[in-house]
N, C-alpha and C positions, 0 to 999 in steps of 0.2 A: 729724472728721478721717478722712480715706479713706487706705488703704494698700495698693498694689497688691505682691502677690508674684510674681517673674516665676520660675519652677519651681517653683510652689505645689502638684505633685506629689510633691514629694522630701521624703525622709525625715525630714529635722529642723523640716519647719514647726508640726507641733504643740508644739516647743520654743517656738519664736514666739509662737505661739497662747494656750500659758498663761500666759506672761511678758504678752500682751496682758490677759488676762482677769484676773490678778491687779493691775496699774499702771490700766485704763482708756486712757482718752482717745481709742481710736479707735471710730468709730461703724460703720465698712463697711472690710469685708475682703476683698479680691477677690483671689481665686488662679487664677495664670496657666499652662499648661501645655500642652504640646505632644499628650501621651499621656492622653485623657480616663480611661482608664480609670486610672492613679493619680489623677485627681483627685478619682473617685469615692473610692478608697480615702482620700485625705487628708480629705475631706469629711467621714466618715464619722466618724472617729476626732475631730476636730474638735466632731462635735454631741455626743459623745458626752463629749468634756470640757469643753464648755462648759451640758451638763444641770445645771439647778438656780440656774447664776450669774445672779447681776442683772447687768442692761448688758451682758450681753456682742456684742461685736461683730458686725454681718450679716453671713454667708459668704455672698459668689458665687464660685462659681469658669465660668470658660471657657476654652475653645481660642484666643479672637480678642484679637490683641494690643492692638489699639485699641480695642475695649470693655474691654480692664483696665486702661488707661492714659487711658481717659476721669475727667476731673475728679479726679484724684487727688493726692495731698500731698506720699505719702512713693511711692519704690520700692524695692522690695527685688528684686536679680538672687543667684539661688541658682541659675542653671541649670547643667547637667553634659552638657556633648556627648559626645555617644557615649553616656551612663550611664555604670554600672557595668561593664558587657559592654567597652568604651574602655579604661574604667582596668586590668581587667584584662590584657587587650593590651597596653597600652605597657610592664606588669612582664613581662610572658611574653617581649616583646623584648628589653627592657634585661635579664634576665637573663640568657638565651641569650648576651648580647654581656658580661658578667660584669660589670654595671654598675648601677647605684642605679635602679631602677625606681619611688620611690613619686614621686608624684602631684603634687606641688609642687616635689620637690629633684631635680634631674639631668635626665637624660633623660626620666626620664615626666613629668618636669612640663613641659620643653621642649614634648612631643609634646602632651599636655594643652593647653598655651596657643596650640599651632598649630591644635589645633581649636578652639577656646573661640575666641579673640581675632575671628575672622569675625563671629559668630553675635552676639558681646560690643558690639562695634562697630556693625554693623547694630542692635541694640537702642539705643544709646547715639542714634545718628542719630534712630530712632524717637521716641525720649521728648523729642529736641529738638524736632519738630518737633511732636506730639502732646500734651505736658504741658512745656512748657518752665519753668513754674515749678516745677515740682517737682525736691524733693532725692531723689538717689539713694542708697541703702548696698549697696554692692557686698560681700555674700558671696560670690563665684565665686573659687574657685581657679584658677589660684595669683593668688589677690588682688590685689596688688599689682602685676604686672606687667597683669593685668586690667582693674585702675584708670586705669594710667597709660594702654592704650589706648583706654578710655572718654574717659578726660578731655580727649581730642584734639578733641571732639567737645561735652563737655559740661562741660567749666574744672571750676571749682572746688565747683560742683554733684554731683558722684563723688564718695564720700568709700567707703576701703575698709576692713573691720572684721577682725580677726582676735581668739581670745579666748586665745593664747597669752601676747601680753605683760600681759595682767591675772591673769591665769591666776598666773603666773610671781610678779610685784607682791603677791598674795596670796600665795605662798606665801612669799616670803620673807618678809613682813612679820609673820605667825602665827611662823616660823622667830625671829626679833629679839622676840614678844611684846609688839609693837605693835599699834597701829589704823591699815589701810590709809589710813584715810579722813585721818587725820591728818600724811603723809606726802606728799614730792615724792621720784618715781622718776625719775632721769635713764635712760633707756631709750634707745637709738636705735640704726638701721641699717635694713636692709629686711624687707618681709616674710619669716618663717621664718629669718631672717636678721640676728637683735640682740642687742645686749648690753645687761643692767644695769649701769651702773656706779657708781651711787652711790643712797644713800638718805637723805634727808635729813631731818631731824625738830631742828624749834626750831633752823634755821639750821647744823644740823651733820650730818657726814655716818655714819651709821651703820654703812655696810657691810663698812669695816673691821673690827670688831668681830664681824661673822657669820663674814666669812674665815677669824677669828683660833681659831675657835670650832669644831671638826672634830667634836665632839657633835651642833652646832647645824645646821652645814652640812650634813651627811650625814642630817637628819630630814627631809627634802623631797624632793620629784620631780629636781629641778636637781641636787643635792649628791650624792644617789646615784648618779645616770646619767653625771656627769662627772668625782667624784672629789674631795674637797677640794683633795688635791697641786694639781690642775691647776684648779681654780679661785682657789687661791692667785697660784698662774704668771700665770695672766692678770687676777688684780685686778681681775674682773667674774663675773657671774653669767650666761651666753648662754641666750637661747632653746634649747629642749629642742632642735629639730632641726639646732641646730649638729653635734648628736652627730653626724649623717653627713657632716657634714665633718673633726671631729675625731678620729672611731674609723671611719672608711672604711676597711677595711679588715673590722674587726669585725659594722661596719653593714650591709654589703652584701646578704646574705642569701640567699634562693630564698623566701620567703613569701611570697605574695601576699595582700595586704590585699583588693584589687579580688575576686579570688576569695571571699574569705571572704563580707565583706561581701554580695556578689551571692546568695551562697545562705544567708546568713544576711535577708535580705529580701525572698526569695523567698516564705517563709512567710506572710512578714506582708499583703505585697500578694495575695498568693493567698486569706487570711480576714480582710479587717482588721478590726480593735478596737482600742479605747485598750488594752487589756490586753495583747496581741500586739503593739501597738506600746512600749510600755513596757518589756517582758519583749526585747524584739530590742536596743531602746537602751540597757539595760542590758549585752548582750553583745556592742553595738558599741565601748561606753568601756571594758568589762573589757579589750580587744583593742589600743587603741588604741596604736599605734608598738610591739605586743610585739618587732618584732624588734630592739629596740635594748637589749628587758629579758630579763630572766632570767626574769622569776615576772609578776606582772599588777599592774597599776597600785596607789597606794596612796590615790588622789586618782579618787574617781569621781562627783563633783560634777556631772559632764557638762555639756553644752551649754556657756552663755560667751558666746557671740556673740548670740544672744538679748539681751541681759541690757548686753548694750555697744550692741546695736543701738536698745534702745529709751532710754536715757541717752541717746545723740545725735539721738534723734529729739526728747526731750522740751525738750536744751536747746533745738536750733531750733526749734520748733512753739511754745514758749510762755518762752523767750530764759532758761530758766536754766540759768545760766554755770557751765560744769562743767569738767575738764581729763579729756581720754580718750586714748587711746594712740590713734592711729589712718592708714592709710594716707592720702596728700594727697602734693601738688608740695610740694618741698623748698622753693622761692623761696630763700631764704637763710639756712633752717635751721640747717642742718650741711654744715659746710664742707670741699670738697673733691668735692662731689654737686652733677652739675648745678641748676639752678632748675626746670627743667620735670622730674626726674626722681620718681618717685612714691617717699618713703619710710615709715619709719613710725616717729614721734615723736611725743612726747605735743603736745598740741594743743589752745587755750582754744578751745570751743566755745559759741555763742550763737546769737541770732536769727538773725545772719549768716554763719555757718556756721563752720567751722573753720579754723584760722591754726595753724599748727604755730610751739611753743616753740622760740628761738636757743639751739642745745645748745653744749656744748664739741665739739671736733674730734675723730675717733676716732682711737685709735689706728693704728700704721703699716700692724698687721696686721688691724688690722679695715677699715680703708677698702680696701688691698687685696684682702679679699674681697668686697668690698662694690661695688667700683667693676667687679670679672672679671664677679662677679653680675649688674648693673649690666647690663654690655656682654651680654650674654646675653641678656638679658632685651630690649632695645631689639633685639635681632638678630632676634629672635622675632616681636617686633610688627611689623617691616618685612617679613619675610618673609613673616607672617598679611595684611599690609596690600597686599603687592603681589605677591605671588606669587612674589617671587625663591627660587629654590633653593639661589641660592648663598646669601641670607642664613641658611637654614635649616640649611644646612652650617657655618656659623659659629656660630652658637647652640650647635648638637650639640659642635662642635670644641673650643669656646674653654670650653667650662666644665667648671670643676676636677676634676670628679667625671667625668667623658669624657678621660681621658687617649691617645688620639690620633685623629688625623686618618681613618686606615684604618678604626677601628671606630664612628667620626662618622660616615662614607659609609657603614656597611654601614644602622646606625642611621635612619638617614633611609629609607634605602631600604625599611626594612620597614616603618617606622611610613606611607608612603605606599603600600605595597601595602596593607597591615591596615586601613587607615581610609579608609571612601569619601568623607570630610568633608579629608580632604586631598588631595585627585585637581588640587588647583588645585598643590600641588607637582610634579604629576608630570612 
């Protein structure tokens, strides 16, 4: 089985790598990237964790898109337009404009998917025409809205991964003193963007019982960063990044993660080794959402997405039928969300790919942000798809976390001076 990485220069593919070299199954690893010289350094780090292993997979890596999309099974898209150096910039605006700059939520993730969604889409066409049978797993942020502009292209072959709702699923489920494995999670809403709201074990629902339980509650990632009180109030558990919708105010910050990050992997591309690479991702997950915490994570597990990415490769590759949380068209999932809209629900995965589980309907207030979300997110893709400015102005305008119109236009207008991947705005 062959697996091509398309930004097999970035940071987390030795996560990949040793989740590959632990499970098997793939015989040729080809990573794909723009900037040869990280792929020297991914390369590198790579031989150096796969010393000593039996089986372990052949690395190529190249520049050329169609020699790494030659004959291959699976895809992985992990690319980052702009880098590092991007994401910085879209926080250094969106704070200036006193607004949410990280990288998936608000504005930086707007300006993010205005750059990505081109680049995302011209790929997607690529592998149609290139590797048409191949299944894709879209890690590219912001996921979701990334999927949905792939999948215009490539249906139901896009499938997009995030490792928060599992993330999430474990840790309640150690919080209740169960086995995950034994358990059905009713999860759903969109990427960065959902709620638990039931857990169920032997036909009943447990979660009540954790609500009830402000001990229990407040042991985990979720319970402390939201509060008991207010997860009582809403009779669900949400994805961690709801915080910026829920404590916006609090959330907002001047941190820059993109900052950090950039000269915290500075280092590492500058000497790489597995050892420097290990020692940086340990102080990437120490770091990870600090500004929404007091002190540093209590959960440094890291990676996740690895680890979801190759469960859905294995159920399709060799059709065992497994249920994964994961981004797909809605069809008639949950209701009240178009059928072509990409969300992210648990979903029976097999030979033939993945089919998202018929949920109950969300709440008032959760389809309401879901559906603003939603509109956003589609605003972005058209604007990415056709160069409209005005829809890029709506994107900025209409979401929650951009409260007016005036600091939408100033918004756009920078993120188009700052980024030469968006000159097709100007």
């Amino acid at each position: 089985m062959r697996l091509a990485i398309l930004g097999g220069g970035g940071f987390r593919v030795p996560l990949v790598h040793g989740a590959l070299l632990a499970n098997g199954g793939v015989t040729e690893l080809v990573l794909h990237d723009v900037d040869a010289g990280r792929l020297a350094a991914i390369e590198r780090v790579l031989a150096e964790q796969a010393d000593g292993v039996a089986n372990a997979p052949r690395v190529r890596t190249t520049t050329d898109l169609a020699t790494a999309l030659s004959d291959v099974d699976f895809v992985f898209s992990a690319i980052r337009v702009g880098g590092l150096r991007g994401r910085r910039l879209d926080e250094r605006i969106a704070h200036a404009e006193g607004v949410l700059g990280q990288e998936t939520v608000g504005a930086g993730g707007i300006a993010y998917g205005l750059r990505t969604v081109p680049v995302a889409v011209g790929l997607a066409r690529t592998i149609a025409e290139l590797a048409p049978r191949a299944w894709v797993i879209n890690f590219t942020n912001p996921a979701g809205l990334v999927t949905e502009a792939m999948a215009a292209h490539l249906g139901g072959r896009v499938l997009g991964i995030c490792d928060s709702p599992v993330g999430l699923c474990r840790r309640v489920a150690r919080a209740l003193g169960i086995d995950p494995a034994t358990a059905g999670f009713d999860y759903a809403g969109l990427n960065h963007l959902g709620w638990l709201r039931a857990v169920h074990v032997g036909g009943a629902d447990v979660l009540p019982e954790l609500l009830a339980d402000t001990g229990a509650l407040e042991s985990f990632e979720e319970g402390k960063l939201f509060g008991a009180d207010w997860l009582r109030a809403l009779g669900a558990v949400p994805n961690e990044y709801l915080h910026y919708y829920y404590f916006a105010r609090e959330a907002g910050g001047s941190a820059s993660r993109g900052a950090q990050l950039l000269e915290q992997q500075r280092g590492f591309y500058a000497e790489p080794s597995l050892a420097s690479w290990e020692r940086t991702r340990l102080e990437r997950e120490a770091t990870y959402m600090a500004e929404t915490r007091e002190g540093e994570r209590d959960d440094l597990e890291g990676g996740g997405y690895e680890h979801v990415a190759l469960a859905l490769m294995r159920a399709i590759a060799h059709g065992e039928r497994t249920t994964l949380i994961l981004n797909v068209r809605n069809e008639s999932a949950l209701p009240g969300v178009p059928a072509d809209a990409v969300v992210e629900v648990p979903c029976v995965v097999d030979a033939n790919g993945a089919r998202p589980i018929a949920t109950g309907p969300l709440a008032d207030h959760e389809l309401g942000l879901v559906t603003a979300v939603k509109a956003v997110e589609r605003a972005t893709i058209e604007a990415a798809t056709t160069g409209s400015s005005a829809a890029a102005l709506r994107a900025f305008a209409l979401h929650p976390l951009v409260d007016s119109v005036s600091v939408a236009r100033r918004l756009l207008g920078s993120y188009v001076a700052a980024h030469p991947e968006l000159a097709y705005l100007a």
